[in-house]
C-alpha positions as CSV (number, residue, x, y, z in Angstrom):
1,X,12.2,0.7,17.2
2,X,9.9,0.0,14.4
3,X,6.2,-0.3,14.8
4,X,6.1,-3.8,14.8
5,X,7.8,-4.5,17.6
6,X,5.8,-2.8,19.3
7,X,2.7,-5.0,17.7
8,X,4.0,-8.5,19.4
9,X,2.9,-6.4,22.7
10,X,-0.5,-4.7,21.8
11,X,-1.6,-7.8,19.9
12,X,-1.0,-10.0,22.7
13,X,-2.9,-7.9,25.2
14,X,-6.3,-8.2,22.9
15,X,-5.9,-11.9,21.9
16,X,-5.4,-12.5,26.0
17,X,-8.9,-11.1,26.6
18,X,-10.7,-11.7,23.5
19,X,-9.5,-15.4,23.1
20,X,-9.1,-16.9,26.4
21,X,-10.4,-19.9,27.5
22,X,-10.3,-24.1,27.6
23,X,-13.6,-25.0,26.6
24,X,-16.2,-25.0,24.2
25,X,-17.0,-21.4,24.9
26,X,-14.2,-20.5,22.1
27,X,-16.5,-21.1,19.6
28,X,-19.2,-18.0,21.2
29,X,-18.3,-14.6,18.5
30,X,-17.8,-12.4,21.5
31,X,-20.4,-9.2,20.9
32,X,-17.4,-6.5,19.9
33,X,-20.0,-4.0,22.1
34,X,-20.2,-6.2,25.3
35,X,-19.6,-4.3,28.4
36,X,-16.8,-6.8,28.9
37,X,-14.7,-5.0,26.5
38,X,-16.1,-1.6,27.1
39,X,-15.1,-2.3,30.3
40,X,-11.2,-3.2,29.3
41,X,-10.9,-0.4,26.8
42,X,-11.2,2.1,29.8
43,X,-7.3,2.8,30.5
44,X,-5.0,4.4,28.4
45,X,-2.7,1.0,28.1
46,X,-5.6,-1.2,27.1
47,X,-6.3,1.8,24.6
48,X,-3.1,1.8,23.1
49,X,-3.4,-2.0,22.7
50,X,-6.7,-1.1,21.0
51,X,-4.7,1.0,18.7
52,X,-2.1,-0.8,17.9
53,X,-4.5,-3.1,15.9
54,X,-5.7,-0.4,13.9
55,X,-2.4,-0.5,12.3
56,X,-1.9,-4.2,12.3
57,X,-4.0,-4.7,8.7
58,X,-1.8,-2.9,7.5
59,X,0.7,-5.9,7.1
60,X,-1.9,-8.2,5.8
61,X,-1.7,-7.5,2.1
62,X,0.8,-9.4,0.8
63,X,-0.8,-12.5,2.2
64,X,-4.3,-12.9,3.7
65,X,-5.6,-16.2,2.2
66,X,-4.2,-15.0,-1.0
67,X,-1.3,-12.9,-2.3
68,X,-2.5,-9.6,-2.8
69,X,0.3,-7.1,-2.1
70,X,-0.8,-3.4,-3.1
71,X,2.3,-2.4,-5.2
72,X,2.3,-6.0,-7.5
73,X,-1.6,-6.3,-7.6
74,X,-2.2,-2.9,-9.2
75,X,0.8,-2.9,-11.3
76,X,-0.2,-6.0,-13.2
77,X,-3.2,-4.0,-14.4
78,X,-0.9,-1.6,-15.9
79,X,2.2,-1.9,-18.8
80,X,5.2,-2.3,-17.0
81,X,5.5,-5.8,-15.8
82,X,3.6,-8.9,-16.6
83,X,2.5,-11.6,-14.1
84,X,4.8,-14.3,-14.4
85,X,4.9,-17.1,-12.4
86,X,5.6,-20.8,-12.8
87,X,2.9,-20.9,-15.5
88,X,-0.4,-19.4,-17.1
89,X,-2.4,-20.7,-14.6
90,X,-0.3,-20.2,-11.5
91,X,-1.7,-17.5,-9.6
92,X,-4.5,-17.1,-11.9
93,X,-6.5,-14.6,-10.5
94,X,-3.9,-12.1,-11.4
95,X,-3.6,-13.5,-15.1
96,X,-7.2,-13.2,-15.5
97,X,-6.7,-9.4,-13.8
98,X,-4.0,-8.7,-16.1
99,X,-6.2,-9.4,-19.0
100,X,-9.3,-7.8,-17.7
101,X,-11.2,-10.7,-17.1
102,X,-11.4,-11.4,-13.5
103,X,-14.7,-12.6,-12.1
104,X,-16.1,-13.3,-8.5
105,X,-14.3,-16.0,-8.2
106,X,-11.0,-14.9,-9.3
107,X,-10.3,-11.7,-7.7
108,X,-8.8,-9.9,-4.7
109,X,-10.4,-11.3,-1.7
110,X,-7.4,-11.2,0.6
111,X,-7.2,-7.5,0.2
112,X,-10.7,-6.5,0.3
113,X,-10.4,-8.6,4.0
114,X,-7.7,-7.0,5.3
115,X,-8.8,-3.5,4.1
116,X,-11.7,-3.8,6.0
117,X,-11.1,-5.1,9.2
118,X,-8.6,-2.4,9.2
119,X,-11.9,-0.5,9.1
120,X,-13.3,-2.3,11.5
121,X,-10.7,-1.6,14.1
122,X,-10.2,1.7,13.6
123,X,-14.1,2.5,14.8
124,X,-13.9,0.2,17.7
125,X,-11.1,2.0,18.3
126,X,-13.0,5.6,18.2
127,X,-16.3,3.8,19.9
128,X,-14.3,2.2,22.9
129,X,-12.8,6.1,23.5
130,X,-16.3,7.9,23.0
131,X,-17.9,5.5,25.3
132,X,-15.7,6.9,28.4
133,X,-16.0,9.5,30.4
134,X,-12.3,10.6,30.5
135,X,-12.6,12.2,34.2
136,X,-12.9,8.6,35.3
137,X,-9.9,7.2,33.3
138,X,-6.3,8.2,33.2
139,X,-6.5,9.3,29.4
140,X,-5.8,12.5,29.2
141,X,-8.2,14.7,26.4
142,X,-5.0,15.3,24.3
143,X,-4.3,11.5,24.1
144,X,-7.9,10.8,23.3
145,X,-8.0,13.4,20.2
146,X,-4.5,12.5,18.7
147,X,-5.3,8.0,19.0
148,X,-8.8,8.6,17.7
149,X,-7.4,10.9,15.0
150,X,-4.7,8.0,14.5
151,X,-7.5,5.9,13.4
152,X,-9.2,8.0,11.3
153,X,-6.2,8.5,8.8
154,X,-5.7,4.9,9.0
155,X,-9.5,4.0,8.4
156,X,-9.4,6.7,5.3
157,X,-6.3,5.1,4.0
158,X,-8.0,1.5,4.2
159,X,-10.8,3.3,2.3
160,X,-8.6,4.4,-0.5
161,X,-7.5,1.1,-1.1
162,X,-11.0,-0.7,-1.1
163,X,-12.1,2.6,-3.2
164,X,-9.7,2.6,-5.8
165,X,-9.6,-1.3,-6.7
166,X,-13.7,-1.4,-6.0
167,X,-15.1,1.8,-6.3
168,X,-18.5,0.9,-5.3
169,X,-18.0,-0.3,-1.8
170,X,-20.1,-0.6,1.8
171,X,-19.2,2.3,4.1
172,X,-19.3,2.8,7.6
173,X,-17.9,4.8,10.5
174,X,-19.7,2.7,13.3
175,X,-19.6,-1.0,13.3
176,X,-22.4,-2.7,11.6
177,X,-25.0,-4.9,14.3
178,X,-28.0,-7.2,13.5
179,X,-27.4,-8.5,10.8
180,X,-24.1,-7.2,10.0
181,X,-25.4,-5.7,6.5
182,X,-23.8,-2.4,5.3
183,X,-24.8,0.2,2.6
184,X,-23.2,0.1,-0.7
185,X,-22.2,3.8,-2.3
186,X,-21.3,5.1,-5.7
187,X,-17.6,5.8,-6.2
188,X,-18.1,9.5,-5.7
189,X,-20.3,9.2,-2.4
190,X,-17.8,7.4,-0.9
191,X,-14.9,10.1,-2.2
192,X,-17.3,12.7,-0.5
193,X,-17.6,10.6,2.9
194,X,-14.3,9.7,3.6
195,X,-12.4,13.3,2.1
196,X,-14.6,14.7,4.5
197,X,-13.8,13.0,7.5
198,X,-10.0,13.1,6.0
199,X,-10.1,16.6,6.3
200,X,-11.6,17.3,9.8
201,X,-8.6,14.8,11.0
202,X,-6.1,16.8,9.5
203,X,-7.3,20.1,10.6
204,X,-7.5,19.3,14.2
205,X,-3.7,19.5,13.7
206,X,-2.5,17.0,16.2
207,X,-0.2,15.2,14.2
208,X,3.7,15.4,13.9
209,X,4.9,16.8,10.3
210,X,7.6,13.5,10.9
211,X,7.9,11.1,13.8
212,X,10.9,10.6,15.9
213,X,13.0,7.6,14.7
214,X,11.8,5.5,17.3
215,X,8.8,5.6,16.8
216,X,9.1,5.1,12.8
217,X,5.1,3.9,11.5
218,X,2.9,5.7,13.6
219,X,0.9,8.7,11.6
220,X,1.8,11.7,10.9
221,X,0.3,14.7,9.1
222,X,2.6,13.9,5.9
223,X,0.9,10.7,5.6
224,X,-2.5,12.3,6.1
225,X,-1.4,14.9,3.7
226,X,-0.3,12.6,0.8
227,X,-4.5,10.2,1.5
228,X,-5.5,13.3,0.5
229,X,-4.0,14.4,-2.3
230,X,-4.3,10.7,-4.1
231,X,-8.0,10.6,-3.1
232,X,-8.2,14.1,-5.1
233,X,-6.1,13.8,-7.7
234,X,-7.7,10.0,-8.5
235,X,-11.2,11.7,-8.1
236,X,-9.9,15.0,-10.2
237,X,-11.9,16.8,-8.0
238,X,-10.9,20.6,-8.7
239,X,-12.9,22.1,-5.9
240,X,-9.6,20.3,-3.7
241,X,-6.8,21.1,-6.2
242,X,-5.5,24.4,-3.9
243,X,-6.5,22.2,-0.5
244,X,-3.6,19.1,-2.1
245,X,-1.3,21.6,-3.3
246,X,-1.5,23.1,0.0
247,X,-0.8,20.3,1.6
248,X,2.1,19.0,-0.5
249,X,3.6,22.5,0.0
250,X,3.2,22.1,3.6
251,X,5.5,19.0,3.7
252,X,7.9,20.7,1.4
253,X,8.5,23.6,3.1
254,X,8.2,21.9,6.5
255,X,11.7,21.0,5.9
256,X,11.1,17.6,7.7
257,X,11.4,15.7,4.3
258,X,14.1,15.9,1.2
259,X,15.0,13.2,-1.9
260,X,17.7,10.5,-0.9
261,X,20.6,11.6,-3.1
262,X,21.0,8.4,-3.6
263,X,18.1,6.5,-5.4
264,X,18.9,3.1,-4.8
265,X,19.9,3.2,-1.2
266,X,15.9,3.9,-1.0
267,X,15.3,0.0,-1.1
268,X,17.8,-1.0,0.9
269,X,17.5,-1.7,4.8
270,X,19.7,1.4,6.2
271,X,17.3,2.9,3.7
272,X,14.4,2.5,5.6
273,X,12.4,5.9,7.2
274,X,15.3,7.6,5.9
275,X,14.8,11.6,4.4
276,X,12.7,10.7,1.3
277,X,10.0,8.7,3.8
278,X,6.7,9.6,4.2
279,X,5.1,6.4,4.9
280,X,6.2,2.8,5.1
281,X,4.5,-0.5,6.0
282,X,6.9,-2.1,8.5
283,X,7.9,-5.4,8.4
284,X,10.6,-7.2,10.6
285,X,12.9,-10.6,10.4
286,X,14.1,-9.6,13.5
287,X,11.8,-12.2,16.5
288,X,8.9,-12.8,13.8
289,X,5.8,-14.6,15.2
290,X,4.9,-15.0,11.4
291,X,4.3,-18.0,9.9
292,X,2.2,-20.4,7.2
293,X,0.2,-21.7,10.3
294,X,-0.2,-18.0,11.5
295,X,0.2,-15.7,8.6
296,X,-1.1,-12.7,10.4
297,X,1.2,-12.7,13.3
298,X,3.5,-9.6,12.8
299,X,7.0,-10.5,11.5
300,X,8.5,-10.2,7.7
301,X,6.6,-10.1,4.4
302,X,6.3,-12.7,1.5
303,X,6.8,-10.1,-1.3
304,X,10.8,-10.7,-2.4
305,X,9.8,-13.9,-2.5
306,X,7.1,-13.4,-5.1
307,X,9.5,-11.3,-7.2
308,X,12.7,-13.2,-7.3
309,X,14.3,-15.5,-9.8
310,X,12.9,-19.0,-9.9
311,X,15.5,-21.8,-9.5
312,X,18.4,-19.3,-8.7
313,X,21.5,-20.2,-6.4
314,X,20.8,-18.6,-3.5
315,X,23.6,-16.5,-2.5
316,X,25.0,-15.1,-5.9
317,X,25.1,-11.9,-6.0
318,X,23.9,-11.5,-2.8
319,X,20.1,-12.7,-4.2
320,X,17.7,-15.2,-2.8
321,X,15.9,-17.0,-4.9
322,X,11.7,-16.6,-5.5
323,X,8.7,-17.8,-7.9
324,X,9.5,-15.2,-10.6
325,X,5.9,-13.2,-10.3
326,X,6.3,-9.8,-11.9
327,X,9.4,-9.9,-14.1
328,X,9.8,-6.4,-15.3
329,X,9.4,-5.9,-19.4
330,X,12.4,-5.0,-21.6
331,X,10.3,-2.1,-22.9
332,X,10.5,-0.8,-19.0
333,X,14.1,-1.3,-19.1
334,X,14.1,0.3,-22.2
335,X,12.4,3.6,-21.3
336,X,14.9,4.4,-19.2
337,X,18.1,7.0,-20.3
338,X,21.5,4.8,-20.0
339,X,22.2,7.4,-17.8
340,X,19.3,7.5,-15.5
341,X,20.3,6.0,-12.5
342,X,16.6,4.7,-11.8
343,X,17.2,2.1,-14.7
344,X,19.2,-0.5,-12.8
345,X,18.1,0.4,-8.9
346,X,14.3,-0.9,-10.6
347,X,15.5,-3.5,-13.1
348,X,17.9,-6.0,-12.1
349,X,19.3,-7.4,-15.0
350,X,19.2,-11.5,-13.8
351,X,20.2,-12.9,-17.2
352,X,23.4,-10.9,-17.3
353,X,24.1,-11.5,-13.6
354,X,23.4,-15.0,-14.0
355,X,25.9,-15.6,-17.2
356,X,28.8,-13.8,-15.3
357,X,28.8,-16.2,-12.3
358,X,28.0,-18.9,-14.5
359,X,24.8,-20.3,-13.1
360,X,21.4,-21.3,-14.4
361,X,18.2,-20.6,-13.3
362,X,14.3,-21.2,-14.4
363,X,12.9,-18.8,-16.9
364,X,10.2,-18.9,-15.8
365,X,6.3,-18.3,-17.6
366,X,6.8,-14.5,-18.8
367,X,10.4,-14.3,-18.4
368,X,12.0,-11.4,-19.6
369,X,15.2,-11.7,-17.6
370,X,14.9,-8.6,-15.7
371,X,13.6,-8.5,-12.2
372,X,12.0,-5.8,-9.4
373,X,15.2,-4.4,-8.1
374,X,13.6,-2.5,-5.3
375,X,12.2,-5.8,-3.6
376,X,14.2,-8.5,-4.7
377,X,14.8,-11.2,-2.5
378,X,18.3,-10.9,-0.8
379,X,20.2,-13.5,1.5
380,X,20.7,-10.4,4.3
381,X,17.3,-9.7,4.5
382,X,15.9,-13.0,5.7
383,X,19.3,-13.8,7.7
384,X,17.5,-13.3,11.0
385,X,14.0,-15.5,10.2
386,X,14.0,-18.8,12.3
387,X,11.5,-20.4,10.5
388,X,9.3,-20.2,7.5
389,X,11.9,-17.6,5.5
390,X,9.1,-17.4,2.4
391,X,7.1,-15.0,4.7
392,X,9.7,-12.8,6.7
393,X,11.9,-11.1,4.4
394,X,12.3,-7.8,6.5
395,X,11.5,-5.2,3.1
396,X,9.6,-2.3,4.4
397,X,6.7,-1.4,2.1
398,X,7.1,2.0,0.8
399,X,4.1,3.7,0.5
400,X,4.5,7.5,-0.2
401,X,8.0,9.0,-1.1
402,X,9.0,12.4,-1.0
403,X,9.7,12.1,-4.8
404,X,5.9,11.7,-5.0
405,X,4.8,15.1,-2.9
406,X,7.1,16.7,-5.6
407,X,5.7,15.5,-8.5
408,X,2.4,15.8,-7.2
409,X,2.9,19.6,-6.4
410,X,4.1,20.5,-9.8
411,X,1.0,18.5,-11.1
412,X,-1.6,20.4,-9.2
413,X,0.2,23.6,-9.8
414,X,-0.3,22.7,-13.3
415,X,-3.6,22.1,-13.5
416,X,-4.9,25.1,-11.1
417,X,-3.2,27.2,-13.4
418,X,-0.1,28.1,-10.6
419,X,3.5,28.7,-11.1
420,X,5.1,26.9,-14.1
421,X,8.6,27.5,-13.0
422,X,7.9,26.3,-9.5
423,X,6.1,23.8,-10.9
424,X,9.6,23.0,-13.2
425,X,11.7,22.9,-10.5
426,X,9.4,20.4,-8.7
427,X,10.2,17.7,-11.2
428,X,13.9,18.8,-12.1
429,X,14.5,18.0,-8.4
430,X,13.5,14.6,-9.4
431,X,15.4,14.7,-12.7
432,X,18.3,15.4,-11.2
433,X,18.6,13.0,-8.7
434,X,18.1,10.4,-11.0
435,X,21.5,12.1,-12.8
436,X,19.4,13.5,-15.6
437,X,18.8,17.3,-17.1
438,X,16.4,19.9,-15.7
439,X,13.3,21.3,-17.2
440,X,12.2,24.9,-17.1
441,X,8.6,24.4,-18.2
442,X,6.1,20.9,-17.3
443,X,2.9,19.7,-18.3
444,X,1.0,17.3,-17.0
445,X,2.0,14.8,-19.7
446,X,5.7,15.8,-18.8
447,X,4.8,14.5,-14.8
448,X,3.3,11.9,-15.4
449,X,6.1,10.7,-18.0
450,X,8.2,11.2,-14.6
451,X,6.3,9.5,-12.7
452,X,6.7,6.7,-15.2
453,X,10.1,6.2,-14.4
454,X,9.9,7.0,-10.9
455,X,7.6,4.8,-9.6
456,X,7.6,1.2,-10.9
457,X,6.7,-1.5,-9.2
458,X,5.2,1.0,-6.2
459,X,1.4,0.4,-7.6
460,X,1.4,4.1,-8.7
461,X,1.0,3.2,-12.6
462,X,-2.4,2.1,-13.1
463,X,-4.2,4.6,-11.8
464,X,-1.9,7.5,-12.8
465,X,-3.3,6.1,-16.1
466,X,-7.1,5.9,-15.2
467,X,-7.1,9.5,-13.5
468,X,-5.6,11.1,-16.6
469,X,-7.5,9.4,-19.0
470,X,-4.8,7.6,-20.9
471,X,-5.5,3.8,-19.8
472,X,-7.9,3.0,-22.9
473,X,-5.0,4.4,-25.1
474,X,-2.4,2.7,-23.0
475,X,-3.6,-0.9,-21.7
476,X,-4.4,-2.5,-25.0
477,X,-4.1,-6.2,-26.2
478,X,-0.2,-6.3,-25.9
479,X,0.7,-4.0,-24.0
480,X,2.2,-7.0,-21.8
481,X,2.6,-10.1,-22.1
482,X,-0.3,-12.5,-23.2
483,X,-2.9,-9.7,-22.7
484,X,-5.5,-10.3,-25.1
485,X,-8.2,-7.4,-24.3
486,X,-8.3,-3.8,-24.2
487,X,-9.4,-2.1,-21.0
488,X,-12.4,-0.5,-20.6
489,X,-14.3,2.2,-18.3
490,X,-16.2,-1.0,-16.9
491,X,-13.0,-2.7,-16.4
492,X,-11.8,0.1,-14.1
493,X,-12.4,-1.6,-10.9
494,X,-11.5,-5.4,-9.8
495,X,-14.7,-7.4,-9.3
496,X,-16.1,-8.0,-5.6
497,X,-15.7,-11.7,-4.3
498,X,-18.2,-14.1,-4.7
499,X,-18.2,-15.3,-0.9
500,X,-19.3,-11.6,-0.2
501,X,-22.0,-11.4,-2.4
502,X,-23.7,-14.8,-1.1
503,X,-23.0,-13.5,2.2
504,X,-25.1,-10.0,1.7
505,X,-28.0,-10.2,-0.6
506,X,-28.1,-5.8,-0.9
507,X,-24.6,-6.3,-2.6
508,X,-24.2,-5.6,-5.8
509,X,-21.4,-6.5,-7.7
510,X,-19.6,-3.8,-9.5
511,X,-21.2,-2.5,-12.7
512,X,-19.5,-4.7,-15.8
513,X,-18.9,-7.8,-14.2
């Protein structure tokens, strides 16, 4: 049973005491401190409800008031597709992204939203457990530790995200009062704060290496493991390099985890939580509450949608049809060896598809004719939606891959100086899965190169690019399609909303906008 099944439950519970009511007492903002909910938040099942909307954000992404999913919204900042769309100015905050021109009005607002009221959950969460005293209660200390440790790996993941599209960001481990006003950190204070607290989680070492099957979506160590290593690597803090690599060692040799022989079974739905799995965002077709009048009700996800091929015949081929966001580039399909299996599980080739079967379809502002393979809207999974298909395709999000502790142990073996053989066979394990030759020595230019081809369309590119230094070299006028500007160090982040910035006069918008 996936995770979000079991969210239709826990989210019920909290809306039945935190939204009751027939009058015009609804509109009262109930004080998230009032001994009313202290006073529910004192049993282990209520807690567990409490819990379960820590993880709930996690869903949000792809649409919270705007389409922000993670994997599309960082990729268009980087080479390997281009926005698309049904023209230049549909979905124009990501054009103006793309070109490095966003502003406070055009930016990511859904996601810096969802981000932190996953934030916001996760202390209440911690604060509702801390206020009890457990001898009175019938949660045990175990339990306590291992939910509140829950929400800490969650709360340092929702971190990561507002931290590495914002950078300089409000941070808080106990829910703001008053007048709800936070302090804003540099980039590296809040990389200090968070690894921190990451770190103490970890070490208490109550989390599974792997979840059983049923319970597919709840944290484990793995996931815990792989925060931290992108929180160092992104930071390139070297003081952490032995901590990551011991960490990605300890899911390698845990023996819980191994590479899908198969690489494009990954993106399919008997794919899902299979060996390769670290950590995916579950989303279901399967009894969805979601829909356009309640997009945050758990159920499917909008993102095949996005992707797919505008004005296509739904069915051919086994494909739905979308609003052709994110058509892949021909130099992506390009890169690839004709042997590299990779090559057609990430581009799916619609042109050719579409002139076998002898159909038509838009081409639409962008087009290249190839589309994201690995999310593409398919007839089978939306089969099961009742209503308002556009949002319930049942595509889990995948997050962290084993290919990715690999790669990132041979990187960080590479740059402490370790084992260039072990570091070799690291990435040849990728290699050869994707049917192509072994190495016997790596670099970091070699991994990342890998990483190139083994990652797109999972939001990894852009800021493998900004970590190593090569995005100035890379992201220039060109480097897809209708891009007009170069990036620039002050263009690392995405700028912070405007709504926000009316809304707290201490902040400050992000240094270049």
């Amino acid at each position: 049973m996936k995770l979000k099944n079991i969210l239709i439950i826990g989210v019920a519970g909290i809306l039945s005491v935190s939204l009751s009511g027939c009058s015009d007492s609804f509109l009262e903002v109930e004080n998230p401190s009032s001994d009313d909910l202290k006073e529910y938040f004192s049993n282990d099942a209520h807690i567990k409800e409490a819990l379960v909307a820590v993880y709930d954000p996690l869903h949000w992404p792809d649409w919270n008031g705007a389409y922000n999913p993670l994997n599309i919204v960082s990729d268009i900042l980087a080479d390997q597709i281009n926005v698309g769309g049904g023209s230049s100015s549909d979905m124009m905050n990501w054009q103006l992204l793309s070109n490095y021109n966003g502003n406070s009005n055009q930016t990511l607002s859904g996601l810096w939203t969802a981000e932190y009221s996953g934030v916001k959950r996760a202390n209440d969460l911690i604060s509702y457990i801390d206020a009890l005293n457990l001898e009175n209660t019938d949660i045990t200390e175990a339990n306590a530790i291992y939910y509140k440790t829950q929400a800490r790996v969650l709360r340092a993941y929702y971190y990561l995200n507002l931290w590495k599209f914002w950078g300089y960001i409000v941070y808080y481990t106990e829910n703001l009062t008053g007048n709800y006003l936070g302090e804003q950190y540099e980039p590296s204070e809040i990389y200090e704060k968070v690894i921190t607290d990451l770190e103490d989680a970890i070490n208490l070492n109550v989390l599974p290496m792997r979840e059983l099957e049923a319970r597919a979506g709840y944290v484990t160590k793995a996931f815990a493991e792989m925060i931290y290593a992108d929180f160092v690597l992104y930071q390139k803090d070297s003081s952490r390099y032995s901590k990551a690599l011991n960490y990605m060692k300890d899911i390698i040799n845990s023996g819980k985890y191994d590479l899908n022989p198969n690489y494009a079974a990954i993106w399919t739905e008997s794919g899902e939580w299979g060996v390769e799995s670290i950590y995916e965002v579950n989303y279901n077709d399967d009894n969805h509450q979601r829909g356009w009048s309640n997009t945050m009700a758990v159920g499917g996800t909008v993102l095949p949608r996005l992707i797919g091929p505008r004005g296509w015949t739904s069915g051919v081929d086994g494909v739905d049809n979308g609003w052709s966001f994110a058509p892949v580039r021909q130099e992506t399909y390009d890169m690839y060896s004709a042997v590299d299996t990779r090559r057609d599980a990430t581009c799916y080739n619609a042109d050719a598809v579409a002139a076998a079967n002898g159909i038509e379809y838009e081409h639409a502002w962008q087009h290249t004719g190839f589309f994201l393979n690995k999310y593409l809207p398919r007839v089978e999974n939306v089969k099961d939606a009742g209503w308002d298909q556009d949002l319930n395709f049942n595509n889990n999000l995948r997050v962290y891959r084993f290919a990715e502790t690999l790669l990132n142990a041979a990187e960080l073996l590479v740059l402490t100086g370790g084992d260039n053989g072990e570091a070799a066979r690291y990435v040849s394990r990728v290699r050869l899965r994707a049917g192509l030759g072994d190495v016997s020595t790596t670099t970091q230019d070699n991994i990342l190169e890998e990483r190139r081809l083994e990652f797109v369309g999972e939001g990894k590119r852009y800021f493998d690019l900004v970590r190593t230094g090569k995005a100035a070299s890379v992201l220039v006028a060109g480097s897809v399609a209708n891009r007009t500007n170069n990036w620039s160090e002050n263009r690392k982040y995405v700028p912070i909303e405007q709504g926000e910035l009316s809304a707290d006069p201490n902040l400050k918008q992000v240094p270049g906008y």
